[in-house]
N, C-alpha and C positions, 0 to 999 in steps of 0.2 A: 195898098198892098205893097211889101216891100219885097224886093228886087232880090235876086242870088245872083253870085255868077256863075258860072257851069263849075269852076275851081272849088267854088265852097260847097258847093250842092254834090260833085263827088266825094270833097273829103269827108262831108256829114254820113254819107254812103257809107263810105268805106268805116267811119268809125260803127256806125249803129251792125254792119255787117262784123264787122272784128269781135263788138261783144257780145253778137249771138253766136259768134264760131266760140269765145272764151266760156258761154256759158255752157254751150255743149260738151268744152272738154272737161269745166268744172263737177258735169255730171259721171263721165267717167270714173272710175276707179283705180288710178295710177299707184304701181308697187314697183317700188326698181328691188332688185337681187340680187349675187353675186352664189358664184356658182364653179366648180372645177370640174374638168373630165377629161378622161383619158381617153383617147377617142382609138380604137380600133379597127384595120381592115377586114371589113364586114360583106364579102364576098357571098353568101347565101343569103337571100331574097333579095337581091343587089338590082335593081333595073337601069343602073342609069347608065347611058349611050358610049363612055370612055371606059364604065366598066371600076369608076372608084365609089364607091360606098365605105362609110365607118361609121363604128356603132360606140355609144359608153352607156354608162348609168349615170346622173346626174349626183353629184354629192354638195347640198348645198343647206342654208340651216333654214331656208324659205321653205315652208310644210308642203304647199303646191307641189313644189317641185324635187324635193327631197326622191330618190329612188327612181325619177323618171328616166323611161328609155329615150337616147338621143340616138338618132338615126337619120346621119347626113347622105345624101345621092348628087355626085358629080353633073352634070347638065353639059358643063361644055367646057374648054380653058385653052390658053396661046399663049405661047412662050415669048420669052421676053415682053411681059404685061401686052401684048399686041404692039409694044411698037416697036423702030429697029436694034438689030443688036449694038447697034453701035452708040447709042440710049440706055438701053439694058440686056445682061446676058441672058440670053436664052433659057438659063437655070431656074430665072424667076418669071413662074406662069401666072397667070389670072387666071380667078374662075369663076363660075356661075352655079349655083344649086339650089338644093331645097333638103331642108330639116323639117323632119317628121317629131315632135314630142310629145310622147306618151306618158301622162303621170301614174300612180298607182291606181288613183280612184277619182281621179276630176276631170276626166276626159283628157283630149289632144289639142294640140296649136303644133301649127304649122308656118314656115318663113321661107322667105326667098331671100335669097344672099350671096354675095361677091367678095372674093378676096381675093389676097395675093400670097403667092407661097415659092420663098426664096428657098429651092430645092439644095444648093451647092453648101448652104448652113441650117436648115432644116428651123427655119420658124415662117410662122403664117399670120396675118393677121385679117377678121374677116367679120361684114357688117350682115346682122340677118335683119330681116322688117317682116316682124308676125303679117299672115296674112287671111288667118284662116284659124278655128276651132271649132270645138264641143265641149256639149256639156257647160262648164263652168268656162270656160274658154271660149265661148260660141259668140262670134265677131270681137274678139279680141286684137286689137292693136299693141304697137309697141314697136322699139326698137334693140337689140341684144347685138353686143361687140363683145368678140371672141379673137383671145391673141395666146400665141404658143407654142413650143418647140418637140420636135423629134424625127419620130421616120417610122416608115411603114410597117418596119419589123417592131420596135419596138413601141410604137403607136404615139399620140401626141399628147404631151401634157398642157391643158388648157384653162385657162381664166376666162372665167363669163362675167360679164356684168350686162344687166339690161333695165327694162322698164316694162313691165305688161299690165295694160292699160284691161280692165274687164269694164263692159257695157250694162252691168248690173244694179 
């Protein structure tokens, strides 16, 4: 009977475990997108804790997601990314939330997301990670980056690009 060392016998591990995680994702259904929005303050059904909510329509040539309502809720944010001002001005806060996306007719996905948003020139840049859906969307994964410029008044103009991965 021939001998392993512990070395080889985790790396054989590790690889037999790597290509059951690769056939998993090969089963998934990965679509990346590209997507704009003009992102709106959206003070009516607004819940979240600081009181920022904004809303757009999604305009993008991906059918899913074409006309969908995008509907972001603030969670929490700290001035100067949290750390001192003497690092960064107080202008540029971090935040934390969650987007709500409604399509016409394929159901919802929903994301948790953190960004930063440089108030004193008004652009943001900001990572969402799908966490949640229905319908057509129901355990959908994925990653979606969203970068862009404006202000409250006249709202934000945004570039999406992502990847949503369906379990179908």
């Amino acid at each position: 009977m021939r001998k392993y060392s512990r070395t080889a016998l985790v790396s054989l591990l590790a690889v037999l475990g790597g290509s059951q995680a690769a056939s998993s994702l090969a089963a998934d259904n990965c679509r990346p997108f590209d997507a704009t929005l003009l992102l709106h303050m959206a003070p009516e059904g607004c819940t979240s804790p600081v009181k920022v909510c904004t809303r757009a329509t999604v305009v993008s040539s991906d059918p899913y997601l074409a006309g969908a309502t995008w509907f972001f809720s603030m969670q929490g944010n700290a001035p100067s990314m949290g750390l001192p001002e003497t690092i960064e001005p107080a202008s540029t806060l971090s935040y934390a939330g969650v987007v709500l996306v409604t399509t016409r007719n394929d159901g919802t996905f929903s994301t948790k997301n953190i960004g930063v948003f440089d108030s004193s020139i008004g652009v943001f840049s900001q990572l969402d990670r799908i966490v949640d859906g229905t319908d057509r969307f129901a355990n959908a994964k994925g990653t979606i980056f969203i970068s862009g410029s404006g202000n409250a008044d006249a709202g934000f103009a945004s570039k999406v690009r992502g990847e949503i991965c369906l379990n179908q």
